[in-house]
C-alpha positions as CSV (number, residue, x, y, z in Angstrom):
1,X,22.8,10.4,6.4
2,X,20.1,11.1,4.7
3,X,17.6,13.5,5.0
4,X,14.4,12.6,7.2
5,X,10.7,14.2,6.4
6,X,7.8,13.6,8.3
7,X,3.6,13.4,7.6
8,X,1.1,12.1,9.8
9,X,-2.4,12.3,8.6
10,X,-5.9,11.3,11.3
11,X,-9.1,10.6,10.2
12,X,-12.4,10.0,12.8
13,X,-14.1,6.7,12.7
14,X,-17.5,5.9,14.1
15,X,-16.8,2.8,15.0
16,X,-14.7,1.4,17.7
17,X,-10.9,1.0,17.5
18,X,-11.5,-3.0,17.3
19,X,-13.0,-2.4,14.1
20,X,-11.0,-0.1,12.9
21,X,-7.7,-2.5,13.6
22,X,-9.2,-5.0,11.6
23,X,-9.6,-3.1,9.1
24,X,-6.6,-1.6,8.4
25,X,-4.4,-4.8,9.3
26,X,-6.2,-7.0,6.5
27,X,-3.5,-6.3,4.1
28,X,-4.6,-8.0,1.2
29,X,-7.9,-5.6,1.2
30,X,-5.9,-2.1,1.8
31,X,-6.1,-1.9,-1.9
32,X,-9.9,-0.8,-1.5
33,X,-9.0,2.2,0.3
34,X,-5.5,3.2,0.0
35,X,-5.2,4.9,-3.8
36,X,-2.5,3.6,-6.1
37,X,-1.6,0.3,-3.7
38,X,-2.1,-3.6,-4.3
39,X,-0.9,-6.0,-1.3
40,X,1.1,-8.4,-3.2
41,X,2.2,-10.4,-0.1
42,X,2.9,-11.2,3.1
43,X,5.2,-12.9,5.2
44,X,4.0,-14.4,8.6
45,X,0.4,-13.0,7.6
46,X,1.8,-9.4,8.7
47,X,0.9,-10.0,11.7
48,X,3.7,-9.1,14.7
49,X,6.9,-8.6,14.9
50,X,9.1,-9.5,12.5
51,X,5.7,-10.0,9.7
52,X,6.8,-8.8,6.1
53,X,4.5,-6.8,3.3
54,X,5.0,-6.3,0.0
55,X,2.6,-3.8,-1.4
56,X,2.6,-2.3,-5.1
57,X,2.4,1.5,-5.4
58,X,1.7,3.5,-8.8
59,X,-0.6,3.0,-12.1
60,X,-0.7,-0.1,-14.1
61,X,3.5,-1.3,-14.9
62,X,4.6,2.6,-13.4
63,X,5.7,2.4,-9.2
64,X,7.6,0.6,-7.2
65,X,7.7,-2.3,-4.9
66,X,7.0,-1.4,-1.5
67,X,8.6,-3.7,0.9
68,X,7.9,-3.4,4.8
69,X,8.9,-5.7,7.9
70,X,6.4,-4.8,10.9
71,X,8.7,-3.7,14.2
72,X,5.7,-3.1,16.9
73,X,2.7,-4.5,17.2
74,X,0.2,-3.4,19.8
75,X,-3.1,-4.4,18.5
76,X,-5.9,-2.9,18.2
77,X,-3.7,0.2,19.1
78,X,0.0,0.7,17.8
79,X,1.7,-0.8,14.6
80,X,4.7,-0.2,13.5
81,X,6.6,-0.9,10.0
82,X,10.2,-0.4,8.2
83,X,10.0,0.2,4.7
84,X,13.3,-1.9,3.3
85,X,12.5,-0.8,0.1
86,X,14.8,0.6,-2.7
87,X,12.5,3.9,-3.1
88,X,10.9,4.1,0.0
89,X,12.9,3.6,3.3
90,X,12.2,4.6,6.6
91,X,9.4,4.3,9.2
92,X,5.2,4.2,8.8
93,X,3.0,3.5,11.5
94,X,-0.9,4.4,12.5
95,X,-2.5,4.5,15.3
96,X,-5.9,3.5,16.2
97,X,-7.3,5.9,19.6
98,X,-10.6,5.0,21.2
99,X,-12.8,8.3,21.7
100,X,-16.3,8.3,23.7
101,X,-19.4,7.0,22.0
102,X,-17.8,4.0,20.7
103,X,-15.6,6.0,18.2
104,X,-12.1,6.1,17.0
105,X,-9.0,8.7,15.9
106,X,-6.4,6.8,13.1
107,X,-3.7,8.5,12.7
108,X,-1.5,7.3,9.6
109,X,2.5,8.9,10.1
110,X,5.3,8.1,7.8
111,X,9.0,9.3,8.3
112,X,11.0,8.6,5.4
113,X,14.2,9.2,4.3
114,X,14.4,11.1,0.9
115,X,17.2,9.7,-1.5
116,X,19.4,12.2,-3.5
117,X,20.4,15.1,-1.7
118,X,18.8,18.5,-2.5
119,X,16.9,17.6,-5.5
120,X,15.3,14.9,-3.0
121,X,14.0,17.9,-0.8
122,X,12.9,19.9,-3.4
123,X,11.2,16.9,-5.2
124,X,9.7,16.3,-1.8
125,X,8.4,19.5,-1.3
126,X,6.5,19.3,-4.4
127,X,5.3,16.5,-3.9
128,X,4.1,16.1,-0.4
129,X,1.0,18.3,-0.7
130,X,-0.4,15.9,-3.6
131,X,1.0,13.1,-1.3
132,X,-1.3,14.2,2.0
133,X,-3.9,15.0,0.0
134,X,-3.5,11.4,-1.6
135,X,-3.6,9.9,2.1
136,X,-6.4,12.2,3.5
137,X,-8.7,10.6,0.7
138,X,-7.3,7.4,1.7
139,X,-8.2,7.4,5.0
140,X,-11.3,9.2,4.7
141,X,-12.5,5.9,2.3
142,X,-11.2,3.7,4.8
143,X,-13.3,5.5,7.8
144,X,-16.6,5.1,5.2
145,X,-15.8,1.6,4.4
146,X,-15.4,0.1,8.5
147,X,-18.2,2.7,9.5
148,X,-20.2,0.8,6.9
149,X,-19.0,-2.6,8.0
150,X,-20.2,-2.1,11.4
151,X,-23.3,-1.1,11.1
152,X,-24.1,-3.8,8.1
153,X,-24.5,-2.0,5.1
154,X,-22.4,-1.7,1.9
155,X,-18.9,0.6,1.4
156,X,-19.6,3.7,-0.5
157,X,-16.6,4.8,-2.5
């Protein structure tokens, strides 16, 4: 069996969780706020169980094909995917929490099941602060972006 690591990352929205499911459920536009991915596809739109996405990770010709089959869907609340890629397999999913004053917690979890053993934990241990660091900023565009949206001015980057 492979060994199983775990990183959940939340950001706070000013907008309500409505919003902020729209957001991050238009694939095709994740691109604008999650570093180093292109959408390439999806199957179904994406959308419920059993809706396939094929996102791009990495810089120019260097990543990998990132291929996903959502496995809950709870709009504007719960989703849940399984990466059925060859690099990355195992579970993502975020969740979108209302909070008073018309606001919202996203929290963005993966657990993923690193390839190779012991160099795959100790590649994985150097890697994951650049990794939550990488998702932080992420998620910290994405909350500028729908806060933007909803109250009808342009995305700062």
């Amino acid at each position: 069996m492979a060994d199983r690591v775990r990183l959940a990352v939340d950001v706070l929205v000013d907008a309500p969780p409505e919003a902020v499911w729209a957001a991050v459920t238009d694939w095709e536009r994740q691109s604008e706020w999650m570093l180093g991915t292109t959408v390439r596809g999806t199957a179904g739109g994406g959308v419920g169980v059993g809706g396939g996405i094929e996102a791009f990770t990495g810089v120019g010709r260097l990543g990998f094909l990132d291929t996903m089959v959502v496995t809950e869907w709870d709009p504007p609340r719960l989703c849940t995917v399984r990466h059925t890629g060859r690099v990355v397999r195992g579970d993502g999913w975020f969740e979108v929490f209302a909070l008073p004053g018309g606001r919202s917690r996203f929290v963005w979890a993966e657990e993923l099941d690193l390839p190779l053993g012991a160099l795959g934990r100790v590649g994985w241990t150097l890697v994951r602060p650049a990794f939550a660091a990488g998702v932080r900023l992420s998620l910290q565009r994405l909350a500028r972006a729908v806060e933007a949206e909803t109250a009808g001015r342009p995305p700062q980057r």
